[in-house]
N, C-alpha and C positions, 0 to 999 in steps of 0.2 A: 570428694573424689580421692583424696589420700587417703580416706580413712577405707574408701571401698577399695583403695589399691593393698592397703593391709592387710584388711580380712581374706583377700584372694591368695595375698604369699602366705599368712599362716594357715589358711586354708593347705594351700599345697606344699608345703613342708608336712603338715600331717598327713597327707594324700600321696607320697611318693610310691608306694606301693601298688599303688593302685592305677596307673598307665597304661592305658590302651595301645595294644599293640597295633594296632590298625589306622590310630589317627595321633599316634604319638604323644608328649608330654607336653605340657604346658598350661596357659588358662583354662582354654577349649577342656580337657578333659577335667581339669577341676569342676568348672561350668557347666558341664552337660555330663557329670559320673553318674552312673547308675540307669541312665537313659538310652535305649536301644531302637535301633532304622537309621536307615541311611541321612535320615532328616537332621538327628544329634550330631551323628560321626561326620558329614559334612559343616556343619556347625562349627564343630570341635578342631576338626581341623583347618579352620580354614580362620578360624580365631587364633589356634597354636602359630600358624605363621604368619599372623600377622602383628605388626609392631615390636619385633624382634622378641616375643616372649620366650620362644623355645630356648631360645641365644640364653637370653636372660636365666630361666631356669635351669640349662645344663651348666652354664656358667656357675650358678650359685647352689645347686643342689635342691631346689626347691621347683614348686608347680608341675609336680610330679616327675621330673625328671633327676637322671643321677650323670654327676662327671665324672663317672668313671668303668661306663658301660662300654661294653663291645661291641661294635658295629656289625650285625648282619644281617642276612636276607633270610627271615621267617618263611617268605613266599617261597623262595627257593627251595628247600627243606622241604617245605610242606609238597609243593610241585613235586620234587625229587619221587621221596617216598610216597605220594597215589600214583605217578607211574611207572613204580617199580616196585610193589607193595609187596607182591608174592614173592619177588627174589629177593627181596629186603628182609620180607619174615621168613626166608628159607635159610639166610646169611645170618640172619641172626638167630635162628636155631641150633645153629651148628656152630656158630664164633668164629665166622669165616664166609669171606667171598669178596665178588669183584663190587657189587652194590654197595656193600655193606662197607667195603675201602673207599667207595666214590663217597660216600656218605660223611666218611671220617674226614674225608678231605675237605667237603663243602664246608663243616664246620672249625674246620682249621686246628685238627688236633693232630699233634706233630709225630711223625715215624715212629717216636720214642713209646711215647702212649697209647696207641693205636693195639698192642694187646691189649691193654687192659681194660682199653674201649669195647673190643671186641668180645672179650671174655664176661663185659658187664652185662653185655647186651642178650649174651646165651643165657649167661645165671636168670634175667631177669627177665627173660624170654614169654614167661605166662602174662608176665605182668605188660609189657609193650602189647601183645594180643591175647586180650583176653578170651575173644571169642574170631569165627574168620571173617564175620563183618567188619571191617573194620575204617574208620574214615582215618584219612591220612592226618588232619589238624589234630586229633588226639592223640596219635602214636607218637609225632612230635613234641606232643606237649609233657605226655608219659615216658620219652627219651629224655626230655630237658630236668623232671622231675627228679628220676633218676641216676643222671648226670650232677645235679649237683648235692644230693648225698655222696659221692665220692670225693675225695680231699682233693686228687689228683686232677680230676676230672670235670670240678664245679666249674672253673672259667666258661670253659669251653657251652657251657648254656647261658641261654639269652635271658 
């Protein structure tokens, strides 16, 4: 049993990267990585909370989790932007608007930075939509992307 309690932290010491946003850090996602349906992800998480492993892992940086993450709501973000997708990519066309400030706000980037949020978003305008299909979880994940190529700016993604 020690010896399978090993394998699982150096397991997840090398696995930190790799943390599902959806059923968070811990065994669970060590255990069931690479596995997809709701069959894993309930799995996953429902091992991650139990016997205080999450604890455990954000405590020590390990079983795929980091102490010294940001706390946010993905969900949120994501919800935000598919319903307000058009005035989101209009605000961000232009480097400007009231979405595109609700937006800065959800992700907690302060007064100060908020040009240069705004100005990243117009520069890199093609690249959040690439085409006008577009599903809100990747526009997200294409804001956080290029959010943290800037120095200023990286915190501020999840």
């Amino acid at each position: 049993m020690i010896k399978q309690a090993a394998v699982v932290l150096m397991a997840g010491m090398a696995m930190t990267a790799f943390a599902d946003n959806d059923v968070g850090c811990g065994a669970g996602t060590i255990l069931w990585a690479g596995q997809e349906g709701i069959v894993p992800k309930v799995l996953a998480a429902t091992t991650n909370g139990s016997f205080g492993n999450q604890t455990f892992g954000i405590t020590t940086g390990t079983l795929g989790c980091s102490p010294n993450g940001r706390i946010s709501s993905r969900v949120r973000l994501t919800e935000f932007t598919g319903a307000n997708m058009d005035q989101l990519a209009y605000d961000m066309s232009v480097g400007q608007g009231e979405s595109l400030n609700t937006l800065a706000d959800m992700m907690q980037i302060p007064t100060s930075l908020k040009p240069r949020f705004f100005a990243l978003t117009q520069a890199h305008f093609e690249q959040l939509f690439p085409s006008t299909q577009q599903n809100a979880g990747a526009v997200v994940d294409r804001l956080e992307s290029i959010l943290k190529s800037d120095s200023n700016l990286s915190a501020f993604a999840s």
